[in-house]
C-alpha positions as CSV (number, residue, x, y, z in Angstrom):
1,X,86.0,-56.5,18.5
2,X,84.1,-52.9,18.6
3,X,82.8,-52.2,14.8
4,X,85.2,-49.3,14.6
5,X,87.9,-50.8,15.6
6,X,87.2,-53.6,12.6
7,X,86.6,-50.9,10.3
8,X,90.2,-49.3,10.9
9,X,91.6,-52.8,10.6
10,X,89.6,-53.3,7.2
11,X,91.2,-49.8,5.8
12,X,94.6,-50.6,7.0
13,X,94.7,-54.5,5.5
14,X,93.1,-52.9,2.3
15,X,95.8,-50.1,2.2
16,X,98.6,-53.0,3.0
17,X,97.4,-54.4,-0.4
18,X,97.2,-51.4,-2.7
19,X,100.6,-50.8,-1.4
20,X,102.0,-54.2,-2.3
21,X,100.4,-53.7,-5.6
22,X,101.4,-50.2,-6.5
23,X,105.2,-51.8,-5.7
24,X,104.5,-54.3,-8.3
25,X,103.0,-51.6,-10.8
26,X,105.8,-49.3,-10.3
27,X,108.3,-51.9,-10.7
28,X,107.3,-52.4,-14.1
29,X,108.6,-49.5,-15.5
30,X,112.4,-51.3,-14.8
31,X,115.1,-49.1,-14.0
32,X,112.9,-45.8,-13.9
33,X,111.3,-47.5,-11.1
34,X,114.4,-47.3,-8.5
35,X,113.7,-44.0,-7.2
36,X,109.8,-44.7,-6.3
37,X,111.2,-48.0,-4.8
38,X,113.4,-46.8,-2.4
39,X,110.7,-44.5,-1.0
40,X,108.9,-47.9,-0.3
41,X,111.7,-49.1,1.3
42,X,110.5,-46.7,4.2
43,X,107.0,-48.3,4.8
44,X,106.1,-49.4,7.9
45,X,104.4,-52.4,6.3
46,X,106.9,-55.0,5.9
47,X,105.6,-56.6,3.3
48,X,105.6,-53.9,1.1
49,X,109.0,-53.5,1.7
50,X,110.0,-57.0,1.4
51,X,108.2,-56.4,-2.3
52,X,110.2,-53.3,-2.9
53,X,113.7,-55.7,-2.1
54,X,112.1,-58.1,-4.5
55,X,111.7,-55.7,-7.0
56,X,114.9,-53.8,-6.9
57,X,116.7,-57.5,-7.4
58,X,114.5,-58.1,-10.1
59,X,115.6,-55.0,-11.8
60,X,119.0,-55.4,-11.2
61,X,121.6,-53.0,-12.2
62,X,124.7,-51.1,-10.2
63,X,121.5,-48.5,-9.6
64,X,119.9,-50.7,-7.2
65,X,123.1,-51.0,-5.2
66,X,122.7,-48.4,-2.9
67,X,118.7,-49.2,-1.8
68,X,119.7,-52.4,-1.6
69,X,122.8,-51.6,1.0
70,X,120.0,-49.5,2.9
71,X,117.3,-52.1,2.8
72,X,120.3,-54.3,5.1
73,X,120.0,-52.1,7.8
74,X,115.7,-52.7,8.1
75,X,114.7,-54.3,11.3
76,X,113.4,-57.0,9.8
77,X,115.0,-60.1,9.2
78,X,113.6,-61.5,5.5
79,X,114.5,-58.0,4.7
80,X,117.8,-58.5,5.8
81,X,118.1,-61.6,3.9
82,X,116.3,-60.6,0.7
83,X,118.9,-57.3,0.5
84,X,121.9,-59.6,1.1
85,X,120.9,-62.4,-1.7
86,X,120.1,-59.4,-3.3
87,X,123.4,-57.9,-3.6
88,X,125.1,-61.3,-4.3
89,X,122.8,-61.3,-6.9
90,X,124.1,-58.3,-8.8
91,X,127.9,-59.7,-8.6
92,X,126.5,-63.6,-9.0
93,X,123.5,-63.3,-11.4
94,X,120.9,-65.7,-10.8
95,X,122.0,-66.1,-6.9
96,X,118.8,-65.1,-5.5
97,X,117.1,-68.1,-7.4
98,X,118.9,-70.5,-5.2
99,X,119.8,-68.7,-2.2
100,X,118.1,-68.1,1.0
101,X,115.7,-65.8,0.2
102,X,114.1,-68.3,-2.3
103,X,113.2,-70.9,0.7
104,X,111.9,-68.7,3.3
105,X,108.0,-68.9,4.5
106,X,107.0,-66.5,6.7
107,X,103.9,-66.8,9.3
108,X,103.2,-64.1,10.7
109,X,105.9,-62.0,12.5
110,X,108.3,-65.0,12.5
111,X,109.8,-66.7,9.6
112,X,111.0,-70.0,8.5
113,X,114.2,-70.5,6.2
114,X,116.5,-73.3,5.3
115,X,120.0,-73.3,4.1
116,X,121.3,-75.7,1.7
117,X,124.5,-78.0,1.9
118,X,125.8,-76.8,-1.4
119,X,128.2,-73.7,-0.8
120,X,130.6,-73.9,-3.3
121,X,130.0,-70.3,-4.9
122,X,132.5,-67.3,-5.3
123,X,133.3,-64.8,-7.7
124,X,136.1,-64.8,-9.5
125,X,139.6,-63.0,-8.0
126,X,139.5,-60.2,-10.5
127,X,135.9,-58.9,-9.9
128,X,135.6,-56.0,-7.4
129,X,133.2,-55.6,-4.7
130,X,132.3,-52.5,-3.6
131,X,133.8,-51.5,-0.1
132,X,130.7,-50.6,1.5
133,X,128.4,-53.9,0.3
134,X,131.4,-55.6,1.9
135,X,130.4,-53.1,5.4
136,X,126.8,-53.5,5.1
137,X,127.2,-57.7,5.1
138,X,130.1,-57.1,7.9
139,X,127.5,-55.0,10.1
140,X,124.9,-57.5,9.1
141,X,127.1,-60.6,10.3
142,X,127.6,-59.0,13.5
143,X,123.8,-57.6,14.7
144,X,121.5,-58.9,12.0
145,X,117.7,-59.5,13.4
146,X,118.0,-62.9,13.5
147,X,120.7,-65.8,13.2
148,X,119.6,-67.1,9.9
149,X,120.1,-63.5,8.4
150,X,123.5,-63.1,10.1
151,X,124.5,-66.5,9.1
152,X,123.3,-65.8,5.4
153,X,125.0,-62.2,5.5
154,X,128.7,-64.0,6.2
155,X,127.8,-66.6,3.4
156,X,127.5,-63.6,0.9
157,X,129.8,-62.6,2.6
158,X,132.6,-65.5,1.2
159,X,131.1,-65.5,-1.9
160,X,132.0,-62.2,-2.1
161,X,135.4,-62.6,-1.0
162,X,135.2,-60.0,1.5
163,X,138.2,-59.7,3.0
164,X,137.7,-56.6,4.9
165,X,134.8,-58.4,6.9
166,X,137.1,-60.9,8.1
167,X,137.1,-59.8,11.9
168,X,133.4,-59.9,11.8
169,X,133.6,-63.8,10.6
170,X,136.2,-64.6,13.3
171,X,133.8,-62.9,16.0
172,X,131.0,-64.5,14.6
173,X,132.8,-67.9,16.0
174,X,131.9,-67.0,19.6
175,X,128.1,-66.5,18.8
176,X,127.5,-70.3,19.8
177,X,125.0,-70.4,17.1
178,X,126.4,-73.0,14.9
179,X,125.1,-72.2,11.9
180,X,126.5,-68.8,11.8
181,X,129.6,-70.3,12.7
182,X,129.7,-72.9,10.3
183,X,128.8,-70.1,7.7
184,X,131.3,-68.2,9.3
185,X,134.2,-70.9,8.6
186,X,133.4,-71.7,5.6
187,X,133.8,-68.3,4.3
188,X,137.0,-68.1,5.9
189,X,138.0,-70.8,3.5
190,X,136.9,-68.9,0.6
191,X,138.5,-65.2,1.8
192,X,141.9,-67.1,2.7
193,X,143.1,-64.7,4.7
194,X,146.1,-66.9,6.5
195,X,145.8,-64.4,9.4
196,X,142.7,-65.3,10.2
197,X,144.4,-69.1,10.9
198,X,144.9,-69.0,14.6
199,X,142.5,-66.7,15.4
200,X,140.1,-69.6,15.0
201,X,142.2,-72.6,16.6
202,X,140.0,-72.4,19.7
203,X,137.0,-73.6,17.9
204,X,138.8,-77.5,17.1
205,X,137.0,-79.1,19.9
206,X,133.8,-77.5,19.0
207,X,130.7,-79.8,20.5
208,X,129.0,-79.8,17.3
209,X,130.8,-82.1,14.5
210,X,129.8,-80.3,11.1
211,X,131.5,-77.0,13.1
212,X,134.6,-79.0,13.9
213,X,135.2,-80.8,10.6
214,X,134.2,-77.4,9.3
215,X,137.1,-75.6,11.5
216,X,139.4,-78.5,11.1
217,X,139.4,-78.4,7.1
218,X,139.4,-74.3,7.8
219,X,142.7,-74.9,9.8
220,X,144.3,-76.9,6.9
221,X,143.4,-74.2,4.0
222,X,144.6,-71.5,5.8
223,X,148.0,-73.3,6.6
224,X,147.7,-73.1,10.2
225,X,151.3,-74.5,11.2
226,X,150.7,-73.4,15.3
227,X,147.5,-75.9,15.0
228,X,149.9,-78.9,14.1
229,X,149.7,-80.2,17.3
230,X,146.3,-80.2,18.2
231,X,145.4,-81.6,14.9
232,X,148.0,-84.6,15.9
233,X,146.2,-84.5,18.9
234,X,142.7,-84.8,17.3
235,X,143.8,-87.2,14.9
236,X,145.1,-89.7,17.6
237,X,142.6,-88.9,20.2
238,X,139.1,-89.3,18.0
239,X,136.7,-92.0,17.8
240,X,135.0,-89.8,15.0
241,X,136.1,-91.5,11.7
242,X,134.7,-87.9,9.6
243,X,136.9,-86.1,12.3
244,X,140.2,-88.3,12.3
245,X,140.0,-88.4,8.2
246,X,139.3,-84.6,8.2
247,X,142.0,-83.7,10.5
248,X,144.9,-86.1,8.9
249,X,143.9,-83.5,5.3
250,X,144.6,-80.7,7.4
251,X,147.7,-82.2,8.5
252,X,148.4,-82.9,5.0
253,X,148.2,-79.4,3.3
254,X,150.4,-78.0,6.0
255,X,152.7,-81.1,6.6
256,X,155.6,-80.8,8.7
257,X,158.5,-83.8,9.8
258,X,156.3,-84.0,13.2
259,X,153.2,-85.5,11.2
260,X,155.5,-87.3,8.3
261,X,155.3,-90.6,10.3
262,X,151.7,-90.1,10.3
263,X,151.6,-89.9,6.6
264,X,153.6,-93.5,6.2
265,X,151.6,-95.3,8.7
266,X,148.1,-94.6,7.1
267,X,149.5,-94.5,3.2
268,X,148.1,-98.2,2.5
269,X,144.8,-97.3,5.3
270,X,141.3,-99.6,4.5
271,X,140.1,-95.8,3.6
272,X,140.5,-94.5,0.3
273,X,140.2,-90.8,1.3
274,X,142.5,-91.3,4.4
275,X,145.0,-93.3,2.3
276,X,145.1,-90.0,-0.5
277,X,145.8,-87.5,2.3
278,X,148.4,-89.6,3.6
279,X,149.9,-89.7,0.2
280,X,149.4,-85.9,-0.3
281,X,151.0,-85.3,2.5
282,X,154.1,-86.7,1.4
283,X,153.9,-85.2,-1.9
284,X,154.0,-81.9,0.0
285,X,156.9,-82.4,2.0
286,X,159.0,-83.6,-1.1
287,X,161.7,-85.5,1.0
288,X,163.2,-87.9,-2.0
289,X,163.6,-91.0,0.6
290,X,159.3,-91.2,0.1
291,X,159.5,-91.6,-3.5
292,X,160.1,-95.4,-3.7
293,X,157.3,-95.9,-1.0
294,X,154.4,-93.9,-2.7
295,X,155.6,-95.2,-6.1
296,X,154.7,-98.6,-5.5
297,X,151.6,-97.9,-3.5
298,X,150.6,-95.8,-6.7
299,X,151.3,-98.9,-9.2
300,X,149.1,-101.0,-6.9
301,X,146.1,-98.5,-6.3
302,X,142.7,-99.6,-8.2
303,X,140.9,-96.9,-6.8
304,X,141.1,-93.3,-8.9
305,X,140.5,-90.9,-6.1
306,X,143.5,-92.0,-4.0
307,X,145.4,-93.1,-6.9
308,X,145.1,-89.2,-8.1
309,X,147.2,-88.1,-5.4
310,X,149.6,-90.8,-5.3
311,X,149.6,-89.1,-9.2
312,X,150.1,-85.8,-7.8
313,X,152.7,-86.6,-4.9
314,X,155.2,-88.3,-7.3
315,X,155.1,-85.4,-9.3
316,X,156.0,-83.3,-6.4
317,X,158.3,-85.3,-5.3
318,X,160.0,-85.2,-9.3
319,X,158.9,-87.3,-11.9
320,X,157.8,-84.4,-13.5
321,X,157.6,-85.9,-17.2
322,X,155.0,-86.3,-19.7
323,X,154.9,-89.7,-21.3
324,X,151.8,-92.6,-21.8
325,X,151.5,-93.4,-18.6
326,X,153.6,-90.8,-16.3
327,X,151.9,-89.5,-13.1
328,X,151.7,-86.3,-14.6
329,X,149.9,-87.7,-17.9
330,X,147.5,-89.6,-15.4
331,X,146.6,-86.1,-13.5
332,X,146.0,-84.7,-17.0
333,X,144.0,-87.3,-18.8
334,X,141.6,-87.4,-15.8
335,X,140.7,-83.9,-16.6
336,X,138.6,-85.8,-19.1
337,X,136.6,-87.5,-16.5
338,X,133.2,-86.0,-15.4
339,X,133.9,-88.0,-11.7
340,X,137.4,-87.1,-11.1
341,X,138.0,-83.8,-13.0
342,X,137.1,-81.9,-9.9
343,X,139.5,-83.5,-8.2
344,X,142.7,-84.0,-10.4
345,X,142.2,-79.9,-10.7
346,X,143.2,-78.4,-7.6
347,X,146.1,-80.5,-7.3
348,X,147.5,-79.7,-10.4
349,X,146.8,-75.9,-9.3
350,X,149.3,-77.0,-6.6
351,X,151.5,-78.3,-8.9
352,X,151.9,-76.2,-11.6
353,X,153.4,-73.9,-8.8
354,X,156.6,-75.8,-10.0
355,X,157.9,-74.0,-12.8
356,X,158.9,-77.4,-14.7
357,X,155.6,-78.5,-14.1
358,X,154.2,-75.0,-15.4
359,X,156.5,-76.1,-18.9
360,X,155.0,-78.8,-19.6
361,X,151.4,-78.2,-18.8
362,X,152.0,-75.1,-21.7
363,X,152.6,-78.0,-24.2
364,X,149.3,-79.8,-23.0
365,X,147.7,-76.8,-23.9
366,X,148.8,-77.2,-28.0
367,X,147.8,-80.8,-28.0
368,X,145.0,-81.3,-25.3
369,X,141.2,-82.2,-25.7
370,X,138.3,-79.7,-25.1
371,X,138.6,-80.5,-21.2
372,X,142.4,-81.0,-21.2
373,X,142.1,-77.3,-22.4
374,X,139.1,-75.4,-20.4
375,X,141.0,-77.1,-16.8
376,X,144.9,-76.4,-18.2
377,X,143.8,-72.5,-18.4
378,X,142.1,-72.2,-15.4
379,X,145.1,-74.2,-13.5
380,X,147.3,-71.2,-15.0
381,X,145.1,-68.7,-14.6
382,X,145.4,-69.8,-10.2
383,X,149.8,-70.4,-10.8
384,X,150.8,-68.9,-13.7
385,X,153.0,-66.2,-14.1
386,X,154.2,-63.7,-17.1
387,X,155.4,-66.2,-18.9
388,X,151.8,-68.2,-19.2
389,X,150.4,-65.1,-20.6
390,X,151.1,-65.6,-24.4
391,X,150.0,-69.4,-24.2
392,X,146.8,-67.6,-23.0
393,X,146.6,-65.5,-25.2
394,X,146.8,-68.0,-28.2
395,X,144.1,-70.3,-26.4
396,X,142.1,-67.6,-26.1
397,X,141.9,-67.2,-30.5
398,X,141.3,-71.3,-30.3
399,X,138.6,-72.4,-33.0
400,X,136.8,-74.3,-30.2
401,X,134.4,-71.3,-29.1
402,X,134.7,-73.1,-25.6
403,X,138.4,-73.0,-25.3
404,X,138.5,-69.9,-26.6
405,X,136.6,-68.1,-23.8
406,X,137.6,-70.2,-20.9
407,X,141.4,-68.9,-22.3
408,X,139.9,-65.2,-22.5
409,X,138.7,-65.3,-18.9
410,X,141.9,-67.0,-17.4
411,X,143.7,-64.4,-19.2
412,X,141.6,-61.9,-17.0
413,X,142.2,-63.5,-14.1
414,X,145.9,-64.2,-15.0
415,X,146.9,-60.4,-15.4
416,X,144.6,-59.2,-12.1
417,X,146.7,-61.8,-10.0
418,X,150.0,-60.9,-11.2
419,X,148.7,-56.7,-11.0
């Protein structure tokens, strides 16, 4: 290389690094910083304007808002990325330690980033998003640089519960790029936008298996009656054991008399998951001749997954009573249980849709343990209705600080549901 040539190159490395370090210097001075920072956001080094993304997050604040919604439309994809966990970041604090941004390496011009298994975040149903982060993650989703920033983009975008973005995710489904569309679906779940349901039925047969199961389970959440069929279909056809079990849930939150027969042929299956759906399933469709049947497979169950929603289908199906050792009891006391809390929870969120159910979970709430408590409010905060609100309330003054605030924050919820 011709000595002048180096010498430019010198200058313009050396400038590239008094400009990442005058972003770092000016982001000291915290939220006085913002204005400088967004000025760096127009750099046509990208490092420095990957530092300026980094910085803004850092500062946090509904003043880095806007910068960061501009810094999602740079060309560069671990912009992209570090704006997006960015903004989650602002409605989810301490997001952008775990999310995407915090495993990327980048060599070069190209860079390397890994999504993790765990996507189980989303803000709660009465915080409100801003309409146009919702846009700039939409925009993202559908012509981001690169497929890992689209595919994180409709991630935020579910955490976020962005409904207005939902085309984009249903679009997203035809990129062939399965990790957008896995992304894609499993925000889907989160939005539950039931409209969205058969606009993603094609996607059932999809080659790659953590797509399907992730379309199948989709299918089931957002009540998808028109896909009873091909689930059937599925369900029959597969050699997959992940598929088969995954499709016979779906069948089971949306059960119908074509799949009931379904239901009583795999209630007492080898499978303990398979064996629960079946039993679910029934529960749901609360036809009184099933009683007798999932009663005594519930008193011989020694397994306490399964044996939970032979728990939870009686009490669909009726025996909606507390005593020592009533279904119902059994649902509650496993709210106790580190293992099976998580799972005795959303069914009784289904169950407490029943307004006799709804009664007696109220007098749970007077005589409950810490746990018992904390999971009773957040099941009303999801199916109460008015009349839960002064049982809130009172939780909410409980002496157990715990108690106390998960009964504040329920009541929040509560009262944004209902309007």
């Amino acid at each position: 290389m011709r000595p002048l040539a180096l010498a430019v190159l010198a200058v313009a490395l050396g400038f590239a690094a008094d400009s990442v370090k005058d972003v770092r210097s000016t982001a000291k001075l915290g939220s006085r910083a913002v204005p400088q920072l967004v000025d760096f956001l127009s750099s046509q080094d990208v490092n420095v304007r990957i530092e300026a993304v980094k910085a803004l997050t850092d500062i946090g604040g509904s003043s880095v808002l806007d910068p960061l919604v501009k810094a999602t439309r740079d060309n560069d994809a671990e912009v992209q990325i570090r704006a997006t966990d960015g903004l989650v970041n602002f409605y989810v604090p301490g997001y952008v330690k775990t999310g995407l941004a915090s495993r990327i390496t980048r060599v070069g011009t190209s860079i390397k980033s890994h999504f993790v298994d765990t996507n189980d975040q989303v803000i709660d149903s009465y915080v409100r998003v801003r309409p146009d982060v919702i846009t700039a993650l939409a925009q993202l989703v559908r012509g981001g640089s690169s497929m890992d920033s689209r595919a994180n983009a409709a991630r935020a975008i579910g955490i976020l519960r962005g409904q207005e973005a939902v085309p984009e995710l249903v679009s997203a489904l035809r990129s062939k790029d399965s990790g957008l569309m896995y992304e894609s679906l499993i925000a889907l779940q989160k939005i539950r936008d039931r409209d969205a349901g058969p606009r993603i039925q094609f996607v059932l047969r999809d080659l790659d298996d953590r797509v399907q199961l992730a379309a199948i389970q989709t299918t089931g959440i957002l009540t998808n009656r028109e896909a009873v069929p091909e689930l059937l279909r599925i369900f029959n056809d597969t050699h997959n054991a992940k598929v088969k079990r995954a499709a016979l849930q779906a069948l089971a939150l949306m059960p119908t008399d074509q799949s009931r027969p379904v239901f009583l042929q795999y209630l007492r299956d080898k499978d303990a998951r398979t064996r629960g759906a079946a039993a679910e399933g029934l529960g749901r469709l609360r036809n009184a001749a099933d009683t007798g049947i999932v009663d005594a497979v519930y008193k011989d169950e020694d397994k306490t997954s399964p044996r939970l929603s032979q728990a939870f289908a009686l009490v669909m199906e009726g025996q909606a009573q507390l005593s020592e050792f009533s279904p119902l009891q059994y649902l509650i006391n496993t709210l106790n249980s580190a293992s099976y809390q998580g799972e005795a929870f959303p069914l009784l969120v289904e169950a407490a849709r029943i307004a006799e159910v709804r009664f007696l979970l109220y007098k749970s709430l007077d005589t409950g343990t810490r746990d018992e408590k904390v999971y009773l409010a957040r099941v009303l905060a999801l199916s109460g209705d008015s009349a839960s609100v002064p049982y809130l309330e009172k939780l909410s003054r409980d002496a157990d600080a715990q108690v106390a605030t998960e009964g504040l924050k329920a009541l929040r919820e509560l009262r944004a549901r209902l309007g």
